[in-house]
N, C-alpha and C positions, 0 to 999 in steps of 0.2 A: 567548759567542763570544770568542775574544781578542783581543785589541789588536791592529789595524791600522793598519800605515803602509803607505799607500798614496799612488800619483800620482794629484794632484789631479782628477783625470777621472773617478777613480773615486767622487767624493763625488756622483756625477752619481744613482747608482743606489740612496744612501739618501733622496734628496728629490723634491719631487713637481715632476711638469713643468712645466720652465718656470721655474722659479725658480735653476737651476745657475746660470747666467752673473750671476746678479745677486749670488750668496752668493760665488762667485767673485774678481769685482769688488773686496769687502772683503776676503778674505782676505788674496789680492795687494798689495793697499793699502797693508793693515796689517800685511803679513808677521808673518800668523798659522800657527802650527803646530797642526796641527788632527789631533787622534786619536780615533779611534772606535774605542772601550772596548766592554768586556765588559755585560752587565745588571748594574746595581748599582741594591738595592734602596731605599738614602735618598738617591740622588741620581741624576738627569736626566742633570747634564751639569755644568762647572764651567770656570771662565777664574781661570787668574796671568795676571799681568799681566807685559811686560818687561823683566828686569834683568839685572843682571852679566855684558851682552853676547847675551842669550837673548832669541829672539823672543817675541812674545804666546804664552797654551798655552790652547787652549781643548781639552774632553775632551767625546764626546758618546757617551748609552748607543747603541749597534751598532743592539737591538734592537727601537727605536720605530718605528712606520709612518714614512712620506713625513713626514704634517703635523705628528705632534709632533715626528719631529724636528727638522724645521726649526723648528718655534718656541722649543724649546729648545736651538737654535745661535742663533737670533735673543737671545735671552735674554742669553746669552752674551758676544755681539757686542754689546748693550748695557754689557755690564758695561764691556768694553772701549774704547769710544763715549767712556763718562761717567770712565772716569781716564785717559784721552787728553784729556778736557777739564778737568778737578778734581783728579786727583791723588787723594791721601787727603784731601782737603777736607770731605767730602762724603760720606752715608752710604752706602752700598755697595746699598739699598734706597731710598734716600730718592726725594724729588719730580724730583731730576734725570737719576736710573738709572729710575722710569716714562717721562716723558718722549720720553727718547731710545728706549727701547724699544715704546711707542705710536707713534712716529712710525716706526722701522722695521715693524711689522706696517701700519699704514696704507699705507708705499710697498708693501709685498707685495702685498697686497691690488690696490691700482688697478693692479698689474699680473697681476690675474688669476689671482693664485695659487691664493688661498684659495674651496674650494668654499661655496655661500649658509650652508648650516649651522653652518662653521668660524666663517666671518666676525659670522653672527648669537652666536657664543659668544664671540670673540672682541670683539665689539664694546666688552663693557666691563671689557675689561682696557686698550681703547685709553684710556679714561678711567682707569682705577685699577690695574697690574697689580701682579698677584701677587709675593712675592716668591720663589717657587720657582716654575720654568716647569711648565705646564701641572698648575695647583695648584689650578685654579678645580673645584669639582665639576664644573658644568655642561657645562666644556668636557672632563674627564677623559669624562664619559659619551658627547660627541661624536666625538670622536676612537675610541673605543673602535669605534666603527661602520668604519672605516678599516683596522683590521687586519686582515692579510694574509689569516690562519687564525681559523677559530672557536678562542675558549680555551677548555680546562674548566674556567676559572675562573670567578667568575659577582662581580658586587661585591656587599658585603655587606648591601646595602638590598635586594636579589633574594630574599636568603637569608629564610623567614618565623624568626620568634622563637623562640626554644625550642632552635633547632637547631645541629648542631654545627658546626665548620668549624676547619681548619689553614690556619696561616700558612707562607712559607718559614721554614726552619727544624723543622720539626715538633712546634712547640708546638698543642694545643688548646684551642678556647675555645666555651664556649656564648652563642648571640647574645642579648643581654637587648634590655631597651627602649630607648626612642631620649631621649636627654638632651639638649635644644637639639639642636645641630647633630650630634652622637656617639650612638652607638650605647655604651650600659654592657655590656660583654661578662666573663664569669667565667673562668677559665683552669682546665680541668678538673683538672690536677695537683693544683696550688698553692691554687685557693680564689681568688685576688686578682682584683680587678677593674681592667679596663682599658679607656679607650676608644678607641673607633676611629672614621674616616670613613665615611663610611658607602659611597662610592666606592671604599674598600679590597678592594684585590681577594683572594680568601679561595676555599680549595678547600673544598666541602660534606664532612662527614666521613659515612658511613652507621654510626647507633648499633649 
């Protein structure tokens, strides 16, 4: 989808009820310029921060349900939080960019945002989060339950072994076994081996 500039009102109709007036709230604040971008496939969402007279910029994909997007504008609006308080001080991931971003999913949360399943995946990123929004598997697999439309996509732990599948882009690869936490998958071109998550969302190819 393209890039949208839009009146704030309309941020109402990518997030889930109830939580508008509060994401609001910060923007306002923090006179955040906030655009909803096209799907991009290595990143979520992303915050500069304000200089040379230019307000906060946060970017968020168009094309995420309600909940992850909000969690990855919540993500965001951490980032934001923690160099409003630190500056470059401080790692852009570290204990004080979890923190502040635990503590915005918890005020979500006790107001009701978040359905029991979010909140049960969610729970321990309040403890630990991710450094890419909605990066945890467990909660990639939850949230997947929230979209609009069935995909024909399927993730790649659905896929059995052996068999083929395409990436965006139209490379092909056959699914191997599972390495720790990866899947070793073979690139049928080239021969090379690569892995992937196993939450990787991946179209079945028919041999």
């Amino acid at each position: 989808m393209p890039i949208q500039e839009a009146p704030l009102q309309a941020l109402n109709d990518f997030l889930p009820p109830g939580s508008f007036e509060m994401v609001k709230k910060y923007l306002r604040e923090h006179k955040v310029h906030l655009t909803i971008t096209r799907a991009r496939i290595s990143v979520l969402g992303d915050y500069r921060n304000a200089m040379d007279g230019k307000n906060h910029r946060i970017t968020v994909n168009g094309n995420l349900n309600p909940y992850a997007f909000l969690i990855t504008l919540l993500h965001e609006l951490a980032h934001l939080l923690n160099f409003m308080a630190f500056g470059n001080r401080v790692q852009p991931h570290g204990k004080e960019w979890k923190s502040c971003l635990a503590r915005l999913l918890v005020d979500f949360n006790r107001a009701g945002i978040f359905p029991p399943d979010i909140y049960q995946a969610l729970s321990q990123s309040f403890r630990d989060p991710a450094a890419s929004s909605c990066a945890d598997d467990n909660l990639i697999r939850v949230l997947r339950n929230y979209d609009a439309a069935a995909k024909r996509s399927l993730l790649l732990e659905q896929l059995a072994n052996g068999n083929l599948f395409t990436i965006p882009g139209g490379r092909i690869f056959r699914k191997g076994e599972r390495i720790r936490k990866r899947f070793q998958c073979v690139e049928v071109k080239t021969g090379r081996l690569y892995l992937f998550s196993p939450v990787y969302e991946v179209m079945p190819v028919v041999a």
